[in-house]
BAGU-468299 format. One record per residue (C-alpha): x, y, z. Coordinates in steps of 0.001 Angstrom, whole numbers, plus 500000, padded with zeros to 6 digits. Example, Ala and Ser with C-alpha at 12.3 -4.5 7.8 and 13.67 -1.06 7.14 Angstrom:
BEGIN
512300495500507800
513670498940507140
//
This chain:
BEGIN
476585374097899820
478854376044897700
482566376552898091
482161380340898834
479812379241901985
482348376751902880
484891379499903433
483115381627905539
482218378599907906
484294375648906653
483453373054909422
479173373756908888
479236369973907469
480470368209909858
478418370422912489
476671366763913690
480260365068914269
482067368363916025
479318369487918476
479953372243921285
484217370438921192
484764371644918100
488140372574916698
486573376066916637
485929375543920536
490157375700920636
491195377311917533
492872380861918192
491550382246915222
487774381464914453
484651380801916607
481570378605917126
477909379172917576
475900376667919591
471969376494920621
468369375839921059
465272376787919648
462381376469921700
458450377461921675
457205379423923967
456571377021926573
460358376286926816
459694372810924777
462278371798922045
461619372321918150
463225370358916246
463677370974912224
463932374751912487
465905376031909645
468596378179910726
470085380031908300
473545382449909008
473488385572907413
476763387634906758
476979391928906675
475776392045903581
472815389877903961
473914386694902165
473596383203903384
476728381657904540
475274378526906148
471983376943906787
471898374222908924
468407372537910939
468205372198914562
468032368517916266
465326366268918116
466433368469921520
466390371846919642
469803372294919485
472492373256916818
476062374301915927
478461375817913883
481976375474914194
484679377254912223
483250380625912177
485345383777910988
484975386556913786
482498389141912983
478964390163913615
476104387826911951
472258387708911986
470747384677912935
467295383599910876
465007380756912080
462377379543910621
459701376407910901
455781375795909374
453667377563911472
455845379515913393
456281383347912986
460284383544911800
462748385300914240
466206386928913157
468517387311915790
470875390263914763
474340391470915883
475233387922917136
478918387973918136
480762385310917182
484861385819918656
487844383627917807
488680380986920683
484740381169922141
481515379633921035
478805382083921190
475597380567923250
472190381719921734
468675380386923193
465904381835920425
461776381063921449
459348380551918337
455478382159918616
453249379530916572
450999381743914012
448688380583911645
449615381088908020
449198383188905998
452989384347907546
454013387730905779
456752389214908351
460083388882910299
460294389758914285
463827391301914527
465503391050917408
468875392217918913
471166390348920792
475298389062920965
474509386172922761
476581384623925863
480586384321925082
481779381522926219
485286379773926326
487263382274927483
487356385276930451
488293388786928707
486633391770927490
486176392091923587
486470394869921030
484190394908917848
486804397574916292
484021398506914274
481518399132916831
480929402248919119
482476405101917965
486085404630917659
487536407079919610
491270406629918647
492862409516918217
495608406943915716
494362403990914195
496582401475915906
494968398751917600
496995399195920595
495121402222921539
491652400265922178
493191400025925518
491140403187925479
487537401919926485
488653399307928910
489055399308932909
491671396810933105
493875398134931744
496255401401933117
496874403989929878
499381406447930694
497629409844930790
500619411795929699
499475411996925855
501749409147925200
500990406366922845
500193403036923222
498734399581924272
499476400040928781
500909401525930904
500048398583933062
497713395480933180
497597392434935380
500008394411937884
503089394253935401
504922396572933535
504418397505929821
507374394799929214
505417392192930316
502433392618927928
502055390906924614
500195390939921414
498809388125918521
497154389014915290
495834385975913736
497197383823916563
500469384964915794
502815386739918012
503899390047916628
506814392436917984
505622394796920220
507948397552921123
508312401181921395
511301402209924184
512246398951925628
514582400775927834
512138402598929344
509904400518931118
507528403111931832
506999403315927717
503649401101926245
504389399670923129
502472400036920049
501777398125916514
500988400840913793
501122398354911152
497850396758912495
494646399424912580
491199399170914074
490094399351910394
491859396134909363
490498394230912040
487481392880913179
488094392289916993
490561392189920135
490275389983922985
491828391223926065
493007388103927929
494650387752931157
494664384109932313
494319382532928358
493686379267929523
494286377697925881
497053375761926349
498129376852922383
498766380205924080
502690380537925152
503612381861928706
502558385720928943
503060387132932505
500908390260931943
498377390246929679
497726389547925968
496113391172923310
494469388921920967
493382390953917321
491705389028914419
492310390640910902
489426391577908676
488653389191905724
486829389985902111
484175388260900651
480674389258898884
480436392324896394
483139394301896338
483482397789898599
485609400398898578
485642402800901935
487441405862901520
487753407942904595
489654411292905305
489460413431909014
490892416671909768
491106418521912829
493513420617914970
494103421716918703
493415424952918259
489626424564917517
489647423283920660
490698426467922773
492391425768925777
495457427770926381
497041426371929462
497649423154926970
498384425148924201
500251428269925470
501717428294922031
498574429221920245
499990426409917915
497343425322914983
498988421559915691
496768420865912447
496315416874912193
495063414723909342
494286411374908043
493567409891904880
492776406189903546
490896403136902271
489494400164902199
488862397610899733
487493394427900208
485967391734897413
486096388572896177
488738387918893542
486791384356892041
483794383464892926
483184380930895781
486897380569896015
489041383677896911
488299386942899096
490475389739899549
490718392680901480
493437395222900882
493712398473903062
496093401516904127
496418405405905713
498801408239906079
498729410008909168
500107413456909926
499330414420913981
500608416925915129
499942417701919131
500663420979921294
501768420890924861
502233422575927777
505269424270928832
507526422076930351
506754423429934114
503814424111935675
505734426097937957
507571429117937038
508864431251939669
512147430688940860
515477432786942268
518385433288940147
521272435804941679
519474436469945122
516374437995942521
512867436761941744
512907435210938518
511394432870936363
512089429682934298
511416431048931319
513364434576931728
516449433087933440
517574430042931720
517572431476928216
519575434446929922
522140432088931427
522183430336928401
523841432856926161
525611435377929046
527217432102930939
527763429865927831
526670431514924459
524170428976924407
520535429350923365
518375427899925704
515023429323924251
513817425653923200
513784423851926815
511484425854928239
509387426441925656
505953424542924255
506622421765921936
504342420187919020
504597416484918959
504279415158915730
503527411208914008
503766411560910414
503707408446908528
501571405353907032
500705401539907083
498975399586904699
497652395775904866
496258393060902388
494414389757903344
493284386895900854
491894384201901452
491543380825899336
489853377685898911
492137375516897961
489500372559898255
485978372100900040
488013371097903301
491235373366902672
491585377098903601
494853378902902953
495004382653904130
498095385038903714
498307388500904973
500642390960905126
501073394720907207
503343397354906985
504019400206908736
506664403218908488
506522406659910626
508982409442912119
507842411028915595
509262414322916915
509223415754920453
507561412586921612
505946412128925296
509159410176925946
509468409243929992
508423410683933549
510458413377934070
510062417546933992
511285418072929835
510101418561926938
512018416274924724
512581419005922550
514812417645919546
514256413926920256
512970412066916972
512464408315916353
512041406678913099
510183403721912624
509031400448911001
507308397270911641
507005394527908620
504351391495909619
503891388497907104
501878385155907992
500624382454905856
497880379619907391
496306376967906114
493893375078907360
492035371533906928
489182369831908060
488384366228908281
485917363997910335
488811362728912918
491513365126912342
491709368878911547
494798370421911043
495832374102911676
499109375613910851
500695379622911033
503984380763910028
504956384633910505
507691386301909702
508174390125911396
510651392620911711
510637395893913525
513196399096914146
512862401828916513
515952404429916098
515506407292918106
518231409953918385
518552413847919495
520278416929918728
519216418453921644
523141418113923715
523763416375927257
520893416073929256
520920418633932373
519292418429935701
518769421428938047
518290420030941480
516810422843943239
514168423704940513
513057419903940158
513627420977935890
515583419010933521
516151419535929650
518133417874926823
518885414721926373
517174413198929292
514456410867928105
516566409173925888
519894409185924429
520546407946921039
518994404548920822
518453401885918222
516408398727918985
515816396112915972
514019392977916286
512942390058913980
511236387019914580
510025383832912996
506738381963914200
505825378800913432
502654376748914995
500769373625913963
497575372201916151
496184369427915549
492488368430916311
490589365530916937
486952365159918340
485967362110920411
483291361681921632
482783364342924449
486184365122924393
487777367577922035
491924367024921994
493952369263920639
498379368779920397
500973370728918778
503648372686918898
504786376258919202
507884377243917492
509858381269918057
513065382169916507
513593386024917872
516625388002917022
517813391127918566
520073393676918495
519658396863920959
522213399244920976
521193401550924520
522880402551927040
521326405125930208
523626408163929967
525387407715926856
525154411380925575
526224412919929362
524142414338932270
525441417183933954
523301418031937100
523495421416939077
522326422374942415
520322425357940952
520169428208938452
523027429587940121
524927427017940083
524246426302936179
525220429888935925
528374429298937697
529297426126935703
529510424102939134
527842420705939452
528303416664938508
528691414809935571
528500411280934567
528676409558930941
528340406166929821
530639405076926612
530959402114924835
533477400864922622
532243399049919427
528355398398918149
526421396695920134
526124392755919247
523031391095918338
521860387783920001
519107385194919626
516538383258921366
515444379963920583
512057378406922162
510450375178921465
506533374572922847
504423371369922953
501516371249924274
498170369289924601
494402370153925823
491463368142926277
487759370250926382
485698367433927825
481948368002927744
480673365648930823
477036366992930212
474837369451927878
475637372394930324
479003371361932030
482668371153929827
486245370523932000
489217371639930193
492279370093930837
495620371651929248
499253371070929429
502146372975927819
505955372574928282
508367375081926943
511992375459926392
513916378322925856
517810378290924491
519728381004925331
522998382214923668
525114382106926996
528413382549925371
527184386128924532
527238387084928502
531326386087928652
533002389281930247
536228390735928801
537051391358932377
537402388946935331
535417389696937623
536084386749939954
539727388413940149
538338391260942282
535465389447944114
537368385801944742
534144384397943618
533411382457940115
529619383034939087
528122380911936936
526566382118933571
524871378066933061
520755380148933128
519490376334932630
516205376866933400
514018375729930302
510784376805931903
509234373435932083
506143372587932491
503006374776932492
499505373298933392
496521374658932808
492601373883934215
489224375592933269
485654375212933370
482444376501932307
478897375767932876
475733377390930858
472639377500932891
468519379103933011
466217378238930948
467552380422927960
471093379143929086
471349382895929882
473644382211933247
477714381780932384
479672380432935447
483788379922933702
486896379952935662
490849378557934897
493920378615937085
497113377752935499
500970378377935258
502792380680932711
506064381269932433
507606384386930634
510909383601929944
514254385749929474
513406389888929765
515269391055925978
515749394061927227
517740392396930595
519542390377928532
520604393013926252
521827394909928981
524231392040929877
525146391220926937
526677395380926137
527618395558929612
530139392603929715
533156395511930034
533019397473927085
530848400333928666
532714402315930954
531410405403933078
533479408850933696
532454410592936491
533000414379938161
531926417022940303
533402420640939830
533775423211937195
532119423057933698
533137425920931954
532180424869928624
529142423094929123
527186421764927085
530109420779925810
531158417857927392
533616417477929851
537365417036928326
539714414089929443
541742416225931680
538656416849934021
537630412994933985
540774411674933358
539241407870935008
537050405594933353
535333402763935547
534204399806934071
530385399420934104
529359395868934204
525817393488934386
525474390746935251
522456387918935684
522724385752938568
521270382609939596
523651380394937694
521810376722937541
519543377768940245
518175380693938256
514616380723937324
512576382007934168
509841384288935512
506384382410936136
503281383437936914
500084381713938498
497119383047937480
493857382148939107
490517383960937370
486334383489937455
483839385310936209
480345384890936132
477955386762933533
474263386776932178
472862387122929166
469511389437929805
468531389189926274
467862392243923397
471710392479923538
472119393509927118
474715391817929204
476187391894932694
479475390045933753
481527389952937253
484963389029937250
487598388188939804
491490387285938910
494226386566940955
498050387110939583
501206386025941298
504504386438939370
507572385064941155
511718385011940004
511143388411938457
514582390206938001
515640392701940868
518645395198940482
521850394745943350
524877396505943109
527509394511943494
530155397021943740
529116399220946410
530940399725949502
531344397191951782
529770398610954318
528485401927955522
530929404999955549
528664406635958379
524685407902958584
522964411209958068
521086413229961438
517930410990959963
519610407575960703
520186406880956609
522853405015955833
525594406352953569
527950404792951117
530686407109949985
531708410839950477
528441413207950523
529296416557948606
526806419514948508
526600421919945439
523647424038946601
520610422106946214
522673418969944859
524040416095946902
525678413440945010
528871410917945710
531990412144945311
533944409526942515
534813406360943748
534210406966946914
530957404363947163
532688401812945109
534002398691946510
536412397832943480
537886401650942073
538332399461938374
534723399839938271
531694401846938041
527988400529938899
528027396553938852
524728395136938298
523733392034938988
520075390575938087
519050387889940340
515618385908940103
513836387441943339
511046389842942320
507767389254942954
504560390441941976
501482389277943693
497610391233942290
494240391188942878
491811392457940413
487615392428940000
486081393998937480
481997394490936638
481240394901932982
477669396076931790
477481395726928106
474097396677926032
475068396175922017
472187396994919424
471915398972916149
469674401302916626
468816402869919885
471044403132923356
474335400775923392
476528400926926446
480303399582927125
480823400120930643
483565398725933098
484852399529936741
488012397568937654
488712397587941645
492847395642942111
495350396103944474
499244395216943904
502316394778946211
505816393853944909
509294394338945969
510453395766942695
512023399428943463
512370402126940716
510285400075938600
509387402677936179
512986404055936429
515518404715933270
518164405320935336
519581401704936369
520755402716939575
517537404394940609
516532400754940515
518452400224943864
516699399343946620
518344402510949520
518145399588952474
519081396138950782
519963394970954122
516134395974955334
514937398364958185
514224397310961599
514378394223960300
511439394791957856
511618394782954001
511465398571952846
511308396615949022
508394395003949414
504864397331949640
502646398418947301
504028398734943444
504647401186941359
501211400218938907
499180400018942107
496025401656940690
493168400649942553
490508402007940913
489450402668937164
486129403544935203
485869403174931790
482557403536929599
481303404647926311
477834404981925580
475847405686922115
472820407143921015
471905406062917490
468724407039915660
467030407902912591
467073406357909173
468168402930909906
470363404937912635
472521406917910620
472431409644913378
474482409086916469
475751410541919389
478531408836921470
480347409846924779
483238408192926228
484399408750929678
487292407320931967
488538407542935136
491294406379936902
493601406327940609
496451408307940074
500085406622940277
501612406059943664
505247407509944408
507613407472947348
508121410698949181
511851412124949135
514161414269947228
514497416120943995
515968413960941247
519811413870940822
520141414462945090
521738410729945876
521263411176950071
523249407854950482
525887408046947680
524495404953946032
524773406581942595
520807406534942708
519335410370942457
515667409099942867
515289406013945176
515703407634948711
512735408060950916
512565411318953147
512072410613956793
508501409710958188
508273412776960562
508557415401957826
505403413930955355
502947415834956135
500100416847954093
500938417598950088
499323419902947938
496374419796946051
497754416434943347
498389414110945733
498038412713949151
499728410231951756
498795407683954087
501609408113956571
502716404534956250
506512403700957607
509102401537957723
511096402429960634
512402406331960783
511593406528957004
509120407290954636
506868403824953205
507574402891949921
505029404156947524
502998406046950365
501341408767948802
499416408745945445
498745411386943341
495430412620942266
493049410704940006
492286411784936609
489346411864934509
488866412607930504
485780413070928396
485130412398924652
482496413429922595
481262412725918869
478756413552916951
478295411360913312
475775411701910634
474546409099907666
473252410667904394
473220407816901856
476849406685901084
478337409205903039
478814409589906999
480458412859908262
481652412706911763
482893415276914497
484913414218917258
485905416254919956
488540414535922585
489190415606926107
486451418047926180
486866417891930204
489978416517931605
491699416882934854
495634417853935307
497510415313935114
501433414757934942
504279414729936745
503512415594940754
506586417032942717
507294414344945103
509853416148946793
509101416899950646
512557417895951139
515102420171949598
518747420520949856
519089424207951121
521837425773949189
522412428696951659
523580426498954086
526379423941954211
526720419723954552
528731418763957427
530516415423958471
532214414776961538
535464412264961660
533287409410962835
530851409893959995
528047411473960822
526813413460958342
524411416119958800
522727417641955289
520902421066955521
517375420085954590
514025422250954270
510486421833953383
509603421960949849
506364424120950051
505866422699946433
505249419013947407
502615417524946183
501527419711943445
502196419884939829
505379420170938503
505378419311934729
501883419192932915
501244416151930648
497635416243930462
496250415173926844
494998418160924784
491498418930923519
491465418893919660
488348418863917840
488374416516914520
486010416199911420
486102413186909385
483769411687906101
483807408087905104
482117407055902266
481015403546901198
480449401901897636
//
């Protein structure tokens, strides 16, 4: 065999010694391929020549099946292959679009017709074959159509049912998956972890990797319970992307699209009549640099997207000084007659715009016949403006972010009969600054409207890590062991606080106009520091095959992680106020991780796949938790008031806050605190119906335990009296028309200090999921990726998807009734999501398709209560209080509610909105070299964005009362509004045209 053979499928000699536990059973990074050829009558043939063809047609491994029929390859690259066996007197069969995936051997059963000679033909035939080895959906990135409206991996998220994509237009990998928050998800290119960020102080923000497209990869796994015990703890799910490698003649695939909202005519999206003109541009090149000995593949795109939107509210009528009005009319008005202010960009239509580039190189090198070393490299730098940026009713007008993500890895790997050898080092760095010149972020109560700097205030997150992993491999016998050890050096430095740039709220327009509301500002004093986290793995797995059709694996991983604890030492003394010393010790390394699977193969054509695992992962420190700790050790300090703002937007001056409170967090738990773990249960069964049809059933069980919950540690000691509806109060209730906040102080326990955090170990997430996959892959004709996903999730984590920390209060820590108001269904309940993309490809070896993607999904659940900013139990929180159960009655047309209580109040999370829906369309057509394409996105959509989950308003014409033994009694009335839209974030339809062309 020749060295250039070798490469592509470097363990193919020692095929006899490796069997179905090969290292490429357990390797992260390449697959196996494992079967039986049979006659007709189901007997064994033994001496078939098998030969593996590659996508341009060339040979990269021949190999003969055994006395049973059987044969294997180990050490696969991912990619598509055809599959050609032949034997004397037997009419040939090749087997294309077999599937071979990184971490899974791919199970293929191929029957033989005898024929007399003379034999002058080939029977084709279609198929992936059965995946086995591990429980996920995969991506062929260069299947299907490719409906990404970027090029980031991330966004494959796109086609598949488990998991939750934000709707709102927004980027990125989830929203959701497993039941966890965006935080909690991870990503690994080459078996590599990679930095995955995008907000991290907004959890309700998916992350994103533009550095790594669908063009310079070959596949994702989507893996929930990754039972390789190589994999580090990941409480939500992980993405798992294989880079695309060169080899055989060299090609050179330019490509260029161009399209634009406008074509695509929908003017409640794009009131603007904006062009929002959008295009891309790039290439690929991939080759061999010497001959049986080095491949490369070298790759890169600019992207300039630019995407309208809607106004900022759906809902425009309004008063303003005792007159009809609207939005639109008034607020510019007030703006320069109140203020000499010009107001005209809040309320109207933005274009959100991603201009930038990446660019990637592979190579890989034979060092020897059992020695591969591959190095690759991705880079990635952009600028965003008016970014989907949070939940709430604004535009982000004036918000920016800059970014850049730098990946490097280099692995080599060796094969010998007893011992193989596999070793990755990465180095990555990544920077997300995002800053605004739109002023102070403003709230107005009464209109449920905000504008400024509200999603974010000036932020800067940077992050850089070092990777290091070496597994070895030895086959015994039936057993396949594989040890090693996992090694992450991540630095950080994240410079955010929640309020930094001010947020003045106001009870209405008239009170905006008036100058009379709240304010509150969060300032530090110095940069933010930068900290680091150690963590050490080992682990050890043993894939035992106790028959032909049977294989137990066994795995066991221990981590440690090192925190910098001296960071978290407070300037102030806090044990001076409370009398109690807390320990800052966080010894919890977390230990031990165990992990059990199984699979068994079955049928005649071993078309039946019955695979489960159950096993422990633990997370480890939140970053973005620790940051906040770290900041908030008593350099950040709050300044609060309520009165007259005369020269807003200007902020406040020192004579009108002339107090500053010390804002302080702080994680708890001391030696008894505990890393996050989760225990994740999953099965699936699946069959392989042949002619590349396939149909799996899935059913996963998640429970995450010692996630971090918010407590204030500062609030009052006890209640200061209770509103007519039987809500407790903290603090001195003041009404400024449709606005009820706290007045200063008055809720604090200590007046030194502001909101006191504390962290403590006691969230828990606990989800059930099932999803049925149908999945029909061929090259010509009818191909189908469908999913439906059914889960259910309850957790006791309050104001999950929150910015604001203290909206992350639970408004009855000591519990209703003696119930738990905390813990009901989450935040990411979605119970029910669709996804599927089908094709229709035909004519000359099916350059003509046609290709339709559709999804579906629950909408989000949300509490019913208030407007945001109206704190009814002067806990500093403006969107954590429930309204009363006897006032939720039926919403409008985007949502509804179940009625569910806990005592007088509202359930948590007892009304959902409305589901939403999105079709894509595209149209592609092959002449020669050349394939032009026409995409059209969102072609039907529902509305979708942010519901008014207000049932009650503060009304401004009347006034709050409170008696001398506290009772308090706020003038509430029905918001007619609840339950229909309030901010529109529905994706836009944009039509695109693209040409690629192939040499």
């Amino acid at each position: 065999m020749s060295r250039r053979l070798r490469l592509s499928v470097l363990g193919l000699s020692l095929f006899a010694t490796f069997g179905s536990t090969s290292l490429a059973g357990q390797s992260l990074t390449s697959g196996a391929l494992r079967g039986a050829v049979q006659d007709l009558g189901g007997g064994a043939l033994s001496g078939v020549a098998v030969t593996i063809e590659g996508r341009d047609g060339q040979s990269v491994g021949n190999l003969e099946s055994a006395d049973d029929g059987s044969f294997a390859l180990t050490l696969l690259l991912p990619g598509t292959y055809a599959i050609l066996f032949e034997a004397p007197g037997y009419q040939p069969v090749r087997q294309r679009g077999v599937l071979v995936s990184a971490g899974r051997t791919t199970i293929l059963t191929v029957q033989l017709e005898r024929r007399p000679p003379p034999i002058a033909s080939v029977t084709e035939i279609g198929g992936a074959g059965a995946s086995a080895g591990a429980l996920g959906r995969i991506v062929v990135t260069q299947s299907f159509a490719g409906f990404e409206p970027g090029r980031s991996v991330s966004e494959l998220s796109r086609g598949l049912s488990e998991v939750v994509r934000p709707t709102s237009g927004g980027r990125g990998f989830a929203l959701a998956a497993g039941g966890l928050a965006a935080g909690h998800q991870r990503i690994f290119v080459d078996g590599i972890p990679e930095l995955f960020l995008r907000h991290p102080g907004l959890r309700s923000e998916p992350a994103e990797v533009p550095a790594f497209a669908t063009g310079g990869s070959v596949e994702a796994q989507l893996l929930g319970a990754a039972s390789n015990a190589e994999w580090p703890g990941v409480a939500g799910s992980l993405l798992a992307v294989q880079t695309r490698s060169g080899g055989g003649r060299t090609r050179f695939a330019p490509f260029a699209t161009f399209g634009g909202a406008k074509l695509g005519g929908n003017s409640v999206e794009n009131p603007g009549d904006s062009s929002a003109t959008s295009f891309q541009v790039g290439a690929i090149v991939t080759g061999t640099l010497k001959p049986d000995t080095a491949f490369f593949a070298l790759g890169g795109a600019y992207q300039s997207l630019e995407s309208p939107s809607a106004f900022p509210w759906e809902a425009d009528s309004t008063r303003y000084d005792g007159q009809i009005a609207t939005l639109r009319d008034a607020l510019p008005r007030i703006g320069i007659d109140s203020f000499g202010t010009s107001l005209a960009r809040a309320v109207a239509p933005v274009v959100r715009t991603w201009k930038g580039g990446h660019a990637f190189g592979r190579l890989d090198w034979q060092i020897s016949g059992k020695t591969n070393l591959m190095s690759r490299l991705a880079f990635a730098s952009w600028k965003e403006s008016n970014p989907v940026l949070g939940a709430g009713a604004w535009n982000n007008a004036g918000t920016k972010l800059d970014g850049r993500d730098l990946s490097v890895l280099v692995a080599l790997t060796s094969v010998g009969k007893t011992i193989s050898n596999e070793a990755r080092i990465g180095l990555a760095s990544s920077k997300r600054d995002w800053s605004t010149d739109a002023g102070p972020g403003t709230l107005l109560a009464g209109e449920g409207i905000g504008f400024g700097a509200l999603g974010t205030p000036n932020a800067s997150f940077e992050v850089s890590s070092l990777n290091f992993v070496d597994a070895i491999h030895h086959p015994a016998g039936r057993h396949g062991i594989k040890a090693g050890m996992t090694v992450d050096l991540t630095r950080y430095r994240y410079d955010y606080r929640y309020g930094s740039q001010g947020i003045f709220l106001f009870g209405n327009l008239d009170r905006l106009g008036a100058a009379n509301g709240a304010f509150a500002q969060a300032e530090a004093a110095g940069e933010a520091p930068s900290f680091s986290f150690k963590t050490i793995g080992l682990f050890v797995q043993d894939t035992w095959s106790l028959s032909p059709d049977f294989q137990l694996h066994l795995g066991l991983r221990w981590e440690t992680q090192i925190l910098p604890i001296d960071k978290l030492s407070s300037i102030l003394d806090w044990s001076e106020f409370t009398g109690v010393a807390d320990s800052i010790q966080l010894k919890d390394r977390r230990g031990f991780q165990p992990r059990v699977g199984f699979l068994w193969t079955g049928g005649r054509r071993k078309e039946w796949l019955l695979q489960g695992s159950v096993g422990l992962y633990s997370s480890g420190m939140d970053p973005m938790a620790f940051a906040e700790a770290v900041t908030h050790t008593g350099s950040v300090t709050v300044r609060r008031a309520i009165g007259q703002f005369d020269q807003w937007p200007a902020l406040p001056s020192a004579a009108q806050t002339p107090e500053r409170h010390h804002a302080l967090t702080q994680i708890l738990g001391g030696s008894s605190y505990r890393a996050p773990r989760t225990l994740k249960g999953e099965a699936g069964i699946s069959r392989d119906f042949g002619g590349g049809t396939s149909f799996g059933l899935t059913a996963s069980h998640y429970h995450s335990d010692f996630l971090l919950r918010r407590i204030d540690r500062n609030r009052a000691a006890a209640p200061s009296g209770e509103t007519q509806e039987g809500r407790p109060v903290f603090g001195v209730l003041v009404q400024q028309g449709g606005l009820v906040t706290a007045l200063p102080t008055s809720s604090r326990r200590f007046r030194n200090f502001d909101l006191v955090s504390g962290l403590v170990p006691t969230g828990f997430s606990d989800h059930y999921e099932v999803t049925a996959a149908l999945d029909r892959r061929i090259s010509r004709g009818f191909s189908l990726m469908a999913s439906y996903t059914y889960s259910r999730t309850r957790d006791n984590l309050v104001g999950l998807l929150q910015a604001d920390p203290a909206d992350q209060l639970s408004p009855f820590p000591e519990g209703l009734d003696g119930q738990d108001w905390d813990e009901a269904r989450s935040d990411l309940d979605i119970p029910h999501r669709v996804a599927a993309t089908a094709e229709f490809s035909g004519g000359t070896n099916g350059r003509l398709a046609l290709a339709a993607r559709a999804r579906w999904r629950s909408g989000l659940p949300f509490t019913p209560g208030f407007r945001s900013g109206v704190d009814m139990n002067g806990d500093l929180g403006g969107n954590n209080d429930p309204a009363s159960a006897d006032v939720v009655g039926t919403p409008g047309d985007m949502a509804t509610c179940d009625g569910a209580s806990v005592g007088r109040f509202a359930a948590r999370n007892s009304c959902r909105e409305k589901g939403v829906a999105s079709l894509d369309l595209r149209l592609s057509f092959g002449l020669r070299r050349l394939t032009i394409t026409v995409d059209a996105f969102n072609v039907v959509s529902t509305r979708a964005g942010l519901v008014d989950r207000a049932v009650l308003l503060v009304d401004p014409e009347q006034t709050l009362q409170t008696t001398p033994e506290g009772a308090v009694t706020v003038p509430l009335m029905l918001n007619p509004r609840f339950g229909t839209l309030l901010s529109r974030r529905s994706e836009p339809r944009f039509v695109r045209f693209g040409l690629r062309v192939e040499y």
